[in-house]
C-alpha positions in Angstrom: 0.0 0.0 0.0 2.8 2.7 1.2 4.2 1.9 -2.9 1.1 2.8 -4.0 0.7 5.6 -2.2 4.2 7.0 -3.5 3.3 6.4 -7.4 0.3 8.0 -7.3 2.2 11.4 -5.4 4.6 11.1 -8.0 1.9 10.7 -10.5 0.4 14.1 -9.0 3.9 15.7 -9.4 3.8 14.7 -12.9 0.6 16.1 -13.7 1.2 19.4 -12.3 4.7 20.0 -14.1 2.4 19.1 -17.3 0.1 22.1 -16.4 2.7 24.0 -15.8 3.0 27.0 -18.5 6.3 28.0 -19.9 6.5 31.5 -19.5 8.0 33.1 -22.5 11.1 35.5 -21.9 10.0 39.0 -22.9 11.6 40.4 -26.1 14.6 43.1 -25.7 15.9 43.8 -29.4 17.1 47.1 -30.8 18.6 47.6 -34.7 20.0 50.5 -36.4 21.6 50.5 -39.9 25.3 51.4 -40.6 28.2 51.9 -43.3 30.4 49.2 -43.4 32.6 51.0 -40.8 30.0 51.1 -38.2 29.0 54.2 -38.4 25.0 54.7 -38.0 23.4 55.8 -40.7 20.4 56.2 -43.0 20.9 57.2 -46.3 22.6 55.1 -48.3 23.8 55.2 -52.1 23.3 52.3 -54.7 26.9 50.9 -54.2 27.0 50.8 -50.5 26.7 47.8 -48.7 24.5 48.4 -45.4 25.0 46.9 -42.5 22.8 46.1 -39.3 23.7 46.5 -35.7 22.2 43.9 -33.3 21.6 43.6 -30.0 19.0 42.4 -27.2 18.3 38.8 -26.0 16.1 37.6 -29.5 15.9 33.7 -30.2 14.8 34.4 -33.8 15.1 36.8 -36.2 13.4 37.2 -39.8 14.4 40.0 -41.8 11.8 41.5 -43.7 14.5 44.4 -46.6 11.5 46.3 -47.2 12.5 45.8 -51.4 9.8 44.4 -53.5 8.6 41.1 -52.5 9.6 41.2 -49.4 7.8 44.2 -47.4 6.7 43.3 -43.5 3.5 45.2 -44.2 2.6 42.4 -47.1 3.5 39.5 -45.3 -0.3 38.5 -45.1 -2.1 39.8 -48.2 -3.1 36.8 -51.0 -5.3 39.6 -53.0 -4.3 43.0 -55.0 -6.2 44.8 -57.9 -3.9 45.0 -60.8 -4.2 44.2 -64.1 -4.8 40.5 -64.9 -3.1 39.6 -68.3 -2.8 36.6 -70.1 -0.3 35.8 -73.0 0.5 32.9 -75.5 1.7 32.1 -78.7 -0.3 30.2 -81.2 1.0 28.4 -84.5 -1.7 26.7 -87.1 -0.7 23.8 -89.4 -2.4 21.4 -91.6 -5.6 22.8 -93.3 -7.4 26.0 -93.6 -11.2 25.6 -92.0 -11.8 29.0 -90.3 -13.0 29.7 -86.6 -11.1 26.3 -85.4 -10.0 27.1 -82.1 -11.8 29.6 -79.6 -10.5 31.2 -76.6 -13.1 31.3 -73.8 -13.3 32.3 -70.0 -16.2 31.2 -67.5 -16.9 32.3 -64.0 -19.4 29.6 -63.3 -18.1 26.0 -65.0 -18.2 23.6 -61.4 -14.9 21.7 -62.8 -13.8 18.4 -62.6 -15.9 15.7 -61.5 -13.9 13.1 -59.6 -15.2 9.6 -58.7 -13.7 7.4 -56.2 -12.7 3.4 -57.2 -14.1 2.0 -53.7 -11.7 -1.2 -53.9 -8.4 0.6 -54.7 -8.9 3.6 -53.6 -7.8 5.6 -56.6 -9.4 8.8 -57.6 -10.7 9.2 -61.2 -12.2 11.8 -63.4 -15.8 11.6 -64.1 -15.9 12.1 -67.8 -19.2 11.8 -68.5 -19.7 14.3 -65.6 -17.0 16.9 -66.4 -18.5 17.0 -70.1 -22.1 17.6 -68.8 -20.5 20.7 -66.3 -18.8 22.1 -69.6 -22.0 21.8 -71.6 -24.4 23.7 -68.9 -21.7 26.6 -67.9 -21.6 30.2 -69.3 -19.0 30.4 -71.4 -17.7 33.7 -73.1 -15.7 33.9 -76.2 -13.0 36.0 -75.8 -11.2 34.7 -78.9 -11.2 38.6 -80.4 -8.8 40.0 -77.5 -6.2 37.9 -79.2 -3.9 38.0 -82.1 -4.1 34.3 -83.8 -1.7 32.6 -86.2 -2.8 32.5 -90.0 -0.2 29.6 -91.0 2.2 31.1 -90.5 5.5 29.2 -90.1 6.6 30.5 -86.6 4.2 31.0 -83.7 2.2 34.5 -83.5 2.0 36.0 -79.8 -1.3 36.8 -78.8 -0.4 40.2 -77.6 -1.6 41.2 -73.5 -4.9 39.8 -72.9 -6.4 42.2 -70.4 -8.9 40.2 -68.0 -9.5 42.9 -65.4 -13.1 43.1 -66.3 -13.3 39.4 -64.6 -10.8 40.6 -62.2 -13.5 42.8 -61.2 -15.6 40.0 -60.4 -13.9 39.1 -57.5 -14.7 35.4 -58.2 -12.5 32.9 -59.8 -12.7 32.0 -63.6 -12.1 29.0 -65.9 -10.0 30.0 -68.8 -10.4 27.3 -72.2 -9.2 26.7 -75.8 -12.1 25.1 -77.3 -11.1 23.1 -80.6 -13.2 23.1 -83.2 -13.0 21.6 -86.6 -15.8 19.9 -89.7 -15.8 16.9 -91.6 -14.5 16.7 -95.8 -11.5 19.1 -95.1 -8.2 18.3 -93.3 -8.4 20.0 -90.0 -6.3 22.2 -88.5 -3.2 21.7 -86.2 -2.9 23.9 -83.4 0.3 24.2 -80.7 0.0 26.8 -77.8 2.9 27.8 -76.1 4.7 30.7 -73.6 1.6 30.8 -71.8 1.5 33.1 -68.8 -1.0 34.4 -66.5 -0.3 37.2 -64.7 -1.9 39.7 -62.3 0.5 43.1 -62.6 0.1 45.5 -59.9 0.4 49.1 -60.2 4.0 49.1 -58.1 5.4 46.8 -61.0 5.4 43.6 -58.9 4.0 40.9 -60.9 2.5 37.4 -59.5 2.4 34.8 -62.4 -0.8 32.8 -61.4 -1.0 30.4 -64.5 1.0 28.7 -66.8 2.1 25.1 -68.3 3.0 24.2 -64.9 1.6 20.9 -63.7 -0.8 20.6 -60.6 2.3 19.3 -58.7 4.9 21.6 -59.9 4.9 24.7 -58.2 4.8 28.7 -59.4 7.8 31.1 -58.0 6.7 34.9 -56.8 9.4 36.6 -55.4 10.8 33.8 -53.2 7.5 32.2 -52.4 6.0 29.0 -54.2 2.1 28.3 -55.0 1.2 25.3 -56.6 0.9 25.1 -60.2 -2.9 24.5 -61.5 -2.4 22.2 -64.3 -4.6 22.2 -67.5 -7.4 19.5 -67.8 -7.8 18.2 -71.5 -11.0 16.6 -72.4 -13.4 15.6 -74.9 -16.8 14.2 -75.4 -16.7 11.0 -77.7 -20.1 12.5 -78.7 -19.0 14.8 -80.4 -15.3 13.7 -81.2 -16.0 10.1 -82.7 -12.0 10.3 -83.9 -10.8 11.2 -80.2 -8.9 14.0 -81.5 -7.6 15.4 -78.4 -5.2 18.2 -76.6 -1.8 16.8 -75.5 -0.9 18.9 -72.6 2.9 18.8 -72.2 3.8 20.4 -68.5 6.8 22.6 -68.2 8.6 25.2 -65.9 8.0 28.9 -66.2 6.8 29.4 -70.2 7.9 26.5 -70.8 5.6 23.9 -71.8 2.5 23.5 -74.5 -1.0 22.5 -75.9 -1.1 21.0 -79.3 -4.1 19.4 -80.9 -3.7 17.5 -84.2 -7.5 16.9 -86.4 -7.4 14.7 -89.5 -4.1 15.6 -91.6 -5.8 14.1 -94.4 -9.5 14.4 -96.5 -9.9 10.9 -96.5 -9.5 10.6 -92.6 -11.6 14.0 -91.9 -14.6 11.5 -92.1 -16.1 13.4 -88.6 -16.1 16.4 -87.1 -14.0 16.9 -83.9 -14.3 19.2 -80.3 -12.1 19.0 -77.5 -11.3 21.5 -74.8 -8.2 22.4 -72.7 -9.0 24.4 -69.8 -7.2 25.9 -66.3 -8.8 26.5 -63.3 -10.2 28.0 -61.0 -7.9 31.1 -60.7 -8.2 34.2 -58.5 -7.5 36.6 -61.3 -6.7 39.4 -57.7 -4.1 36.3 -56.7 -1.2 37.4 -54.7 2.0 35.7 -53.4 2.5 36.9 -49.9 5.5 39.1 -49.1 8.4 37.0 -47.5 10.8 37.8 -45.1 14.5 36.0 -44.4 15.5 33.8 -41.4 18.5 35.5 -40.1 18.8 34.7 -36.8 18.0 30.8 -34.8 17.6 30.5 -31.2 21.5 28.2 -31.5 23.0 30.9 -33.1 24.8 34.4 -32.1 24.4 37.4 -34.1 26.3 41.4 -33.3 25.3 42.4 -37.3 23.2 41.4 -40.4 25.2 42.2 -43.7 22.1 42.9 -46.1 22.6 41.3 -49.7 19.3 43.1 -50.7 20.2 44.8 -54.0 17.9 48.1 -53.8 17.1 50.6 -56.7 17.4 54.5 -55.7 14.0 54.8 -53.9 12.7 55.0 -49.8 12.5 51.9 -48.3 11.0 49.8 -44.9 13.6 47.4 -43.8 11.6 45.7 -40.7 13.1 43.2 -38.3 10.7 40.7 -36.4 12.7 39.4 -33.1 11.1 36.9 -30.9 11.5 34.5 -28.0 9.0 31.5 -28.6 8.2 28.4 -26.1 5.4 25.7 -27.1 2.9 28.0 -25.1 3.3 31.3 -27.2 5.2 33.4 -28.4 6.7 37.0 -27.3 7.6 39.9 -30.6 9.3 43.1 -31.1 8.9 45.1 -34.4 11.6 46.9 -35.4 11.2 49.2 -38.8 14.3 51.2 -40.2 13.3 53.5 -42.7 16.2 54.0 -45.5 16.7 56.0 -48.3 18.9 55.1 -51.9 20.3 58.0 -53.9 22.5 57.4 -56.8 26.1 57.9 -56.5 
């Protein structure tokens, strides 16, 4: 009995060290920016190399250089207006029948349908569904905003697309290439490529928000990755009794293409033919957040921060986020350090 009586106080003991908060050691950080000599300073030319002066008791420290991309103040926004604008080239081969491929944009297609193979587990598309959800949206042709290729031998860009009337929406969109082509005639060949999709703000940051990426590659906005959206090729067997279809080759950045080959002969245009290639949903107001840089761990020591931040001649925020963190919470300081870069 006594040896039970001793493991249940030490099981007491145990409980109340495991209620026990960890107090959090309050923050004392202070910054200022200097010349390589150590002298303080604020107003710095294009060829200098600024240097920060540290001191207080911080674990961590991200470093937030105030340039574009990285501005404390945008650490949290995922929306901006700007000016959505979408770009491609287009080359047509093979045949000559008119109105073949049609650029369109919807703000109310449901997507993909997926269906679930309940003995392995493995997640489909829905075909039959998908086609019915293309059939019953709203689609708008907005084949006129771009410049197409005639047959030409090199690919035509399609000039800027601008999209900010369905930016303006504030809803996200499906963007398509619909393919198009009649029976009797060969049918044309179409390749897209250097697609991008971008939302430009008016401070000149731009954050791409669709391309050729795949849906498991990811997009790269000023230090911060999204993941890609991927295209989803498709067609109705209804309607497309010689399965020509989109081949959707993935790639990085521009990189990448759609090309769709119809019957390259008469005799083999014995049907007509629609498929569609489309990417979505995307926010055309999408934002990469702001990021700052780790500078500082809690195993590490740090008297100065040597910025590598290459800034142009403009008034900048450089911000400094020290804390002291336990696995109850956390304790901050904010320090912001207003610069300025003049020419030499």
């Amino acid at each position: 009995m006594k040896f039970l009586n001793i493991i249940a106080l030490g099981s007491l003991f145990l409980l109340a060290a495991c209620d026990k908060k960890i107090e959090e050691r309050d923050v004392v950080f202070d910054v200022f920016s200097s010349k390589t000599n150590g002298q303080a300073s604020t107003a710095f030319k294009t060829t200098d190399t600024i240097v920060y002066q540290l001191s207080g008791n911080a674990d961590v420290v991200t470093f937030y250089s105030g340039a574009l991309g990285q501005r404390y103040a945008f650490r949290n926004r995922t929306a901006a207006n700007g000016t959505p604008q979408l770009q491609f080239n287009s080359l047509r081969a093979n045949g000559a029948q008119a109105n073949s491929i049609q650029l369109l944009i919807s703000s109310d297609f449901k997507g993909v349908v997926a269906k679930s193979q309940s003995l392995t587990g493995v997640i489909t598309r829905d075909t039959v569904a998908t086609n019915a959800n293309i059939a019953v949206a709203n689609w708008t042709d907005i084949s006129a905003r771009a410049t197409w290729s005639t047959g030409a031998s090199t690919a035509t860009p399609s000039g800027i697309i601008d999209l900010s009337d369905y930016g303006k929406l504030e809803k996200p969109v499906f963007i398509a290439f619909k393919y198009k082509a009649v029976a009797g005639t060969i049918q044309n060949k179409w390749t897209i490529t250097n697609l991008s999709l971008n939302n430009v703000l008016e401070d000149n940051t731009t954050y791409t928000q669709a391309n050729f990426a795949a849906s498991n590659q990811s997009i790269t906005n000023y230090g911060v990755n999204t993941p890609g959206l991927g295209w989803l090729t498709i067609l109705d067997e209804n309607l497309n009794a010689n399965k020509y279809g989109w081949v959707y080759t993935t790639g990085v950045g521009t990189a990448g293409s759609l090309v769709i080959t119809g019957a390259s002969t008469v005799a083999t245009a014995t049907a007509p033919a629609e498929a569609w290639a489309i990417v979505g949903p995307v926010n055309l107001r999408k934002v990469s957040p702001d990021a700052g840089v780790g500078i500082k761990e809690i195993t590490s020591k740090m008297l100065n921060y040597t910025a590598t931040t290459v800034y142009p001649v403009g008034s900048y925020k450089p911000t400094f986020v020290a804390s002291n963190n336990t696995v109850d919470g956390t304790k901050a300081v904010v320090k912001e350090i207003p610069i300025t870069i003049t020419a030499p």
